[in-house]
Every structure is written in structure tokens, then in C-alpha cells.
DRENLUMRO-214246 format. One record per residue (C-alpha): residue number from 1; residue in one letter; x, y, z. Coordinates in pm, 1 decimal. Layout:
REM residues N
{node NUM; 'A'; {X; Y; Z}}
...
This chain:
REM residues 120
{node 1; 'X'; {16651.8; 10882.4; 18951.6}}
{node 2; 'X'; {16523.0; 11227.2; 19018.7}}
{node 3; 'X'; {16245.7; 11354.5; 18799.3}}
{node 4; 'X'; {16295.3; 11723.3; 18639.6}}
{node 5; 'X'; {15979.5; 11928.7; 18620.2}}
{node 6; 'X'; {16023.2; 12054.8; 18249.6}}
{node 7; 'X'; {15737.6; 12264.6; 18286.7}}
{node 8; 'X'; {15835.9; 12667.6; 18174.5}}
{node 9; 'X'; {15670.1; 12897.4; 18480.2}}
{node 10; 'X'; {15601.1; 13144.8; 18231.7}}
{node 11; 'X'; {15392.1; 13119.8; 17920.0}}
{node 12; 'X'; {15603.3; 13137.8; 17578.7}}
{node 13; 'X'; {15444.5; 13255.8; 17200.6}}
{node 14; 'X'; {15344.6; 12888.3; 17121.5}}
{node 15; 'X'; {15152.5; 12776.0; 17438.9}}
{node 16; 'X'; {14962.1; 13166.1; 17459.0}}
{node 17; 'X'; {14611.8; 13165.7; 17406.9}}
{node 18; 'X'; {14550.4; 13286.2; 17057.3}}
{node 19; 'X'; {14476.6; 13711.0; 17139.0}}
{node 20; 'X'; {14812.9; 13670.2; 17294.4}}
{node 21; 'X'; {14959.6; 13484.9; 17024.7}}
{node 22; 'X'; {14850.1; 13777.1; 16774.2}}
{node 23; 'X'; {15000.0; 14057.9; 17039.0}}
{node 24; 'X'; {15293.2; 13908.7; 17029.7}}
{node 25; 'X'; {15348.9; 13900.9; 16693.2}}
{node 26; 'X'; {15243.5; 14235.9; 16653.8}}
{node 27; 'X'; {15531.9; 14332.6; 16855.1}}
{node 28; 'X'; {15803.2; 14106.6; 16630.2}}
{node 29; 'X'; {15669.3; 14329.2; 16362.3}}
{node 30; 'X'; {15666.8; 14690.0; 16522.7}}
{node 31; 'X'; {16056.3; 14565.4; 16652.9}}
{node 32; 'X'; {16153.3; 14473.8; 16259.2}}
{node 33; 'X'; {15986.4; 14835.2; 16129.4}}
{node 34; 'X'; {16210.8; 14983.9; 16411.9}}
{node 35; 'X'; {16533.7; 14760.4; 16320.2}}
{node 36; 'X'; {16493.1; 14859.2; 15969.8}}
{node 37; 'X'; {16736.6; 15117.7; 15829.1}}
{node 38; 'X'; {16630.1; 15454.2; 15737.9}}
{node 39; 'X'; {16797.2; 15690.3; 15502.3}}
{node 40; 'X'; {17047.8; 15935.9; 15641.9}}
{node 41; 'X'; {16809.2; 16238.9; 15540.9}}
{node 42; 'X'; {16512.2; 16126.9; 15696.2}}
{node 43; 'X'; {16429.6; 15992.4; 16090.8}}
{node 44; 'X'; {16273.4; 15680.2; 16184.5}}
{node 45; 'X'; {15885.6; 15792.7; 16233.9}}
{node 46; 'X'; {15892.6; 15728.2; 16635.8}}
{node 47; 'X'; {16141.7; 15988.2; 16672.9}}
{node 48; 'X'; {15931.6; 16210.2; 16549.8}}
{node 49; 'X'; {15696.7; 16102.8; 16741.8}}
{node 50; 'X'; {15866.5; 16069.7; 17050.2}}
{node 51; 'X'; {15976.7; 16438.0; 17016.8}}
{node 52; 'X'; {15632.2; 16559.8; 16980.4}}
{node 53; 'X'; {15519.0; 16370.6; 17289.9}}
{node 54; 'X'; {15837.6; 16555.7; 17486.9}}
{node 55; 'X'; {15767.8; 16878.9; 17349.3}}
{node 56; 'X'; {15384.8; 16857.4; 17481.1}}
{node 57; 'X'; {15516.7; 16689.3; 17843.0}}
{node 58; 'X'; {15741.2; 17002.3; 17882.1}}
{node 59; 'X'; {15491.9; 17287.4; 17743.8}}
{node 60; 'X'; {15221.0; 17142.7; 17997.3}}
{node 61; 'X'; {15521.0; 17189.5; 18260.7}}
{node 62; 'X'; {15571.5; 17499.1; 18183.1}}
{node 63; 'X'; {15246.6; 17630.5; 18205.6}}
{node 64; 'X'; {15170.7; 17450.6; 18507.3}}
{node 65; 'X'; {15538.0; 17599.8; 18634.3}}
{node 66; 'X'; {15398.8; 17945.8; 18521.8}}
{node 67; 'X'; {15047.1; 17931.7; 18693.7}}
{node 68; 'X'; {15256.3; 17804.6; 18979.7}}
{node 69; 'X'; {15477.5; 18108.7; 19001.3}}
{node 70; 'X'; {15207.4; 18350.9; 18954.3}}
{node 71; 'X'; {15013.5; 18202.7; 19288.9}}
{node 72; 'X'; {15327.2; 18255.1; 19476.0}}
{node 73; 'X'; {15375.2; 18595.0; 19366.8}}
{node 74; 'X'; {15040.9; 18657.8; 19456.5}}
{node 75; 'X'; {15060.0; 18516.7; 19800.1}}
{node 76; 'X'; {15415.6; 18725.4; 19836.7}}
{node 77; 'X'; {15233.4; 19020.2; 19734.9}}
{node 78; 'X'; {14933.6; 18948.0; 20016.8}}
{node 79; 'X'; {15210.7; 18882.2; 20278.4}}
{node 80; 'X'; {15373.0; 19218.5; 20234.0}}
{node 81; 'X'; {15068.2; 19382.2; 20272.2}}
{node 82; 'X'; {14987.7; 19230.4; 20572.2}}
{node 83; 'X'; {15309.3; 19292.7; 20728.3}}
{node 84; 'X'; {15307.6; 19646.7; 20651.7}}
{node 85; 'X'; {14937.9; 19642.1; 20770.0}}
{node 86; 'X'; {15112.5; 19479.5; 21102.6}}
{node 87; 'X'; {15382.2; 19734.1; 21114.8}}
{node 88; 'X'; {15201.6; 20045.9; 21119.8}}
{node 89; 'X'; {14950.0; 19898.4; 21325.8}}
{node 90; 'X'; {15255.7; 19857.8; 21608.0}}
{node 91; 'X'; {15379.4; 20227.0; 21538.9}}
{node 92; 'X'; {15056.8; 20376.8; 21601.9}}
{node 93; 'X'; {15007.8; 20138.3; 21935.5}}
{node 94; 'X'; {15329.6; 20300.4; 22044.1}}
{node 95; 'X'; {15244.0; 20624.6; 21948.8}}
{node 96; 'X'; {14914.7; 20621.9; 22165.7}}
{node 97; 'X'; {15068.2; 20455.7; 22439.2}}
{node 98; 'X'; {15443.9; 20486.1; 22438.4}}
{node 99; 'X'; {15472.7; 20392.8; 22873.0}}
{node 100; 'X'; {15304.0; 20059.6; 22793.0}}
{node 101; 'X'; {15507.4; 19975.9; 22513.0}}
{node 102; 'X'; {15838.1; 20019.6; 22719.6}}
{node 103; 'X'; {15660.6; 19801.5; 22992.4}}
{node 104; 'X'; {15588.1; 19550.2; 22752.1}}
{node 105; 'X'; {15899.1; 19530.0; 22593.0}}
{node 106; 'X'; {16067.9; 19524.8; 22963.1}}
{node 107; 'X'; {15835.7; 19242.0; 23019.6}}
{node 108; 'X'; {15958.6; 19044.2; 22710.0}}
{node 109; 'X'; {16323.6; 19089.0; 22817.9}}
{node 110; 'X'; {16257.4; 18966.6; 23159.2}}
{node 111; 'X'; {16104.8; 18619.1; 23029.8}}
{node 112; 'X'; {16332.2; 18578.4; 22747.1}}
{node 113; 'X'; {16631.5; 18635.7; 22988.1}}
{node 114; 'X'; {16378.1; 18421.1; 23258.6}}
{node 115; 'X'; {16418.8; 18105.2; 22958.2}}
{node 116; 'X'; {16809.6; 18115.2; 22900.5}}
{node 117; 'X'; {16925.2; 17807.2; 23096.6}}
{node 118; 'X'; {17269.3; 17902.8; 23243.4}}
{node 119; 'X'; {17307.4; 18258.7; 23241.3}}
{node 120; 'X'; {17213.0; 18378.6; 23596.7}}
């Protein structure tokens, strides 16, 4: 006959060592506070709880979310300086030097036109 191994692989209440033991009981009891009925008028404690705990999860988003949006704003603002900067930087170029411009911008058509495959 074949022999059975009635070992259990995990550990159950009654073979834990005894801070385990106590832990689990612990949670039998926090389980039956739960289970218990509550009247109409009043929530169970953990909602409470547990709607506190949201309420400070999505106020810390939000002022992360806020800080957030002000760097990008910032950055937005930096960027538009920079290209205007750029811009009239390139107007008064081609105001000094209006010939070289027109060269130059001859010389970008050639080599875009130069890097079209097909069109010849």
C-alpha cells in the first residue's frame, strides 16, 4: 500500500509558535468587531477611518499635482522666453546681413532637396 504524507505544508493556528498563535487570534477578534452590526445612524469605526486615510492620500496628490503644475508652467514660461530671445536674435542676423541669409537659406533647400530619395 502507498503511504500518504499527512503532513499540512503550511502551518495552521494550533501547530504556530505561540506569538503567532496570539496574532492570529487577534485577527478572529478584529474580523468579529467588523462582522458585528452597527446601527443604521452610525458607521462601523474603519469607515471612518478608511475615509480619513483617502482624504489625506488624495490632498497629498493634490499638492504634489499642484507643485507639479507650477514647475511646468515655469519651465513653459522659460521656453517662451528663449524662443523669443531666438527669434529676434534671427531678425536682427537678417537685418545685418540680408545676402547671407538668402545664401543660407538657398543652401538649406539644396540639401534638404539633396536628402529626398526619389525626386530627381
Amino acid at each position: 500500500m502507498e503511504q500518504h504524507d499527512t503532513t499540512l505544508p503550511f502551518p495552521t493556528a494550533e501547530s504556530a509558535p505561540p506569538g503567532l498563535a496570539d496574532a492570529a487570534s487577534t485577527k478572529d477578534e478584529a474580523s468579529a468587531s467588523l462582522s458585528q452590526e452597527a446601527s443604521p445612524d452610525t458607521p462601523p469605526a474603519w469607515v471612518g477611518r478608511a475615509a480619513r486615510l483617502a482624504h489625506e492620500a488624495i490632498d497629498s496628490l493634490a499638492n504634489k499635482a499642484g507643485a507639479a503644475a507650477g514647475k511646468v508652467q515655469g519651465s513653459k514660461a522659460s521656453l517662451g522666453e528663449a524662443k523669443n530671445e531666438w527669434l529676434d536674435s534671427a531678425r536682427e542676423a537678417i537685418r545685418e546681413k540680408p545676402f547671407a541669409a538668402i545664401g543660407l537659406a538657398a543652401l538649406a533647400g539644396v540639401l534638404i532637396a539633396a536628402a529626398r530619395p526619389g525626386r530627381r
